[in-house]
C-alpha positions as CSV (number, residue, x, y, z in Angstrom):
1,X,0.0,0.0,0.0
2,X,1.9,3.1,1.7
3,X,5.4,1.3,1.9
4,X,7.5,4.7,0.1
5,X,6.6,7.7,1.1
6,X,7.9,11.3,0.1
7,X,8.0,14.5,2.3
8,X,9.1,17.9,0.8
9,X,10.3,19.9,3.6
10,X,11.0,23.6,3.4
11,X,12.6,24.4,6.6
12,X,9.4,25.9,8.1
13,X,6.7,25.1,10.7
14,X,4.1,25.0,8.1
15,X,6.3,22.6,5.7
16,X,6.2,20.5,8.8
17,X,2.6,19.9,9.4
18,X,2.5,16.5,7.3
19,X,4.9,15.3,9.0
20,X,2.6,14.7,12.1
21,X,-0.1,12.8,9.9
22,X,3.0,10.8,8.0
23,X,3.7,9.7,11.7
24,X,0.3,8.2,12.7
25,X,0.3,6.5,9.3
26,X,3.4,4.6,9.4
27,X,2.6,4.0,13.7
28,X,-0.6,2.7,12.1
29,X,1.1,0.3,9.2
30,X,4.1,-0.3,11.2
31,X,5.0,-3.2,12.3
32,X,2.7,-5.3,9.4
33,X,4.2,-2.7,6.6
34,X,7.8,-1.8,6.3
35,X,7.3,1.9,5.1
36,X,10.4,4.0,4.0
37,X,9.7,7.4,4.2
38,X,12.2,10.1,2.1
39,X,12.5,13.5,3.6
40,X,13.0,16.0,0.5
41,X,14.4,19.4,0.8
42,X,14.8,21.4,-2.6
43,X,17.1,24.1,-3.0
44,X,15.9,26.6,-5.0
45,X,17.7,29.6,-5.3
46,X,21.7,29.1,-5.8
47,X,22.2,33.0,-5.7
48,X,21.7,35.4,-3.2
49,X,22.0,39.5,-2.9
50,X,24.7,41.6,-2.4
51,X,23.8,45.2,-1.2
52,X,25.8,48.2,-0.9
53,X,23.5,51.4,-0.6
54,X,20.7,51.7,-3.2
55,X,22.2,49.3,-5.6
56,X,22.0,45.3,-5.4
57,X,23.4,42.5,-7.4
58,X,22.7,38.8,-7.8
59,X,25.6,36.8,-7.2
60,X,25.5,33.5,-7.4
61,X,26.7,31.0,-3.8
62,X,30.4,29.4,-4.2
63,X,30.8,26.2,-4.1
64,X,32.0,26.2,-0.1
65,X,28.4,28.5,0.4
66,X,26.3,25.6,-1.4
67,X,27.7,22.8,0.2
68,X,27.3,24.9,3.7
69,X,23.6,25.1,2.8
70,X,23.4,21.2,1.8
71,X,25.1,20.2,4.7
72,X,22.1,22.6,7.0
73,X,19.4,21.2,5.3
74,X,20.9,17.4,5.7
75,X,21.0,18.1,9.1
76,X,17.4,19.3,9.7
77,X,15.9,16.2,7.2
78,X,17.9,14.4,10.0
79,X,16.2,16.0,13.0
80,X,12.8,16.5,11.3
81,X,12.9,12.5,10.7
82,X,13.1,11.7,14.4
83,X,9.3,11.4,15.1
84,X,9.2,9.1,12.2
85,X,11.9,6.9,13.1
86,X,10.2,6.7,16.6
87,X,7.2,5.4,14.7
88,X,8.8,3.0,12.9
89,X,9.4,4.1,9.9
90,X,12.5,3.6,7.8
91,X,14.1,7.5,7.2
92,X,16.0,8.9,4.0
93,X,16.7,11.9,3.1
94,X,17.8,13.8,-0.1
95,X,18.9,17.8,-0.8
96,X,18.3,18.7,-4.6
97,X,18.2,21.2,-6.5
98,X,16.2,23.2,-9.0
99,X,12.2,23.9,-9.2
100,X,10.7,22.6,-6.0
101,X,7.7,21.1,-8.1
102,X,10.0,19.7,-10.6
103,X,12.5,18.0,-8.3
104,X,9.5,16.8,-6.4
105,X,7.6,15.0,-9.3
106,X,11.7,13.7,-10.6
107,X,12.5,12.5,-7.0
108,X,8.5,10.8,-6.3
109,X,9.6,9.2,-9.8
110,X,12.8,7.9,-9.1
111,X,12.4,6.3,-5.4
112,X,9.1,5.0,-6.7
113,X,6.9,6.7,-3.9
114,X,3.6,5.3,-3.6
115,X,2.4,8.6,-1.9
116,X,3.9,12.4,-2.0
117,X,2.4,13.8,1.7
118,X,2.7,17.2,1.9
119,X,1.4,20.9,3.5
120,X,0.5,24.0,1.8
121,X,-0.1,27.5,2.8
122,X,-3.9,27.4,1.9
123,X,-3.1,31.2,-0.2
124,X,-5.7,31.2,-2.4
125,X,-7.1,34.3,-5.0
126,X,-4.3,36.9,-5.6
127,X,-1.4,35.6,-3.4
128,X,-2.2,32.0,-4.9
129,X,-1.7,33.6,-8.3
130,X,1.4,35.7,-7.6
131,X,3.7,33.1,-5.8
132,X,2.4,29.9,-7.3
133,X,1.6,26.8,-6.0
134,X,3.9,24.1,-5.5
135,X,1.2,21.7,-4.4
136,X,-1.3,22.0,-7.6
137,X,1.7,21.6,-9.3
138,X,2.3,18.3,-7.7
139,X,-1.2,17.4,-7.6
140,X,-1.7,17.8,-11.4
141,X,1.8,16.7,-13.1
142,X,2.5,14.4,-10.3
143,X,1.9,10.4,-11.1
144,X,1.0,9.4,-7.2
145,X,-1.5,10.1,-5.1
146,X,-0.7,13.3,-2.4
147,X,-2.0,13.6,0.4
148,X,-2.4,17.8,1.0
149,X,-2.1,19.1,4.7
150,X,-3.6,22.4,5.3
151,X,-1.3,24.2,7.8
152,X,-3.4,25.8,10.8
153,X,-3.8,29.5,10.9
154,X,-1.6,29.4,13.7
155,X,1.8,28.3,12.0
156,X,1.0,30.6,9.0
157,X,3.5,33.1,10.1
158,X,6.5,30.7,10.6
């Protein structure tokens, strides 16, 4: 059924809210179903802004920088993994990057998930429109089913 699950994390609270659902899932399947549960996080951006008064530039993160930011996110797929270890599940992780719906759908495909589980923002109208949606993307070019977490109104601003 469930046995290879994928997680995107992003590094924040809300990202974070599937995880709690992916937990009572595998507590639930474990110990009948062996379930292996990947922990994504997507690197998006490999530049960053250097500003000196009113003018800025792009520049893009040396090598050093981008393996600095690969080893951070490692580390918090690590921690973020803990509750699901606890709950029996078996915990990977992976740091890609390039579009987060793109590496998402690529990385679902290649470790053969059976389900993407994930949380979204809930922006809808204007904001929806203006940064995007990660999730319909998934939903709509993805080839597994997703299970979509709503983050509470709480954790919005985290």
């Amino acid at each position: 059924m469930y046995e290879k699950i994928l997680v995107p994390l992003d590094g924040s609270h809300i990202g974070e809210t599937a995880l709690v659902h992916v937990e009572e899932l595998v507590a639930k399947l474990s110990p009948k179903t062996r379930v292996e549960v990947t922990l994504l996080q997507v690197i998006s951006s490999l530049t960053h802004y250097v500003i000196a008064g009113e003018a800025s530039v792009q520049v893009p993160y040396n090598s050093q920088e981008i393996a600095q930011i690969q080893r951070k996110a490692r580390s918090y797929l690590n921690k973020a993994g803990d509750g699901l270890k606890n709950a029996g599940a078996t915990v990977k992780t992976k740091v890609t990057t390039g579009s987060a719906a793109e590496e998402i759908i690529r990385v679902a495909d290649q470790i053969q998930a059976d389900m993407v589980a994930m949380s979204t923002h809930g922006r809808h109208g204007l904001s929806r429109w203006a940064f995007g949606s990660v999730t319909d993307k998934i939903l709509r070019a993805g080839k597994v089913p997703v299970l979509v977490v709503r983050a509470p109104k709480d954790t919005e601003n985290t």
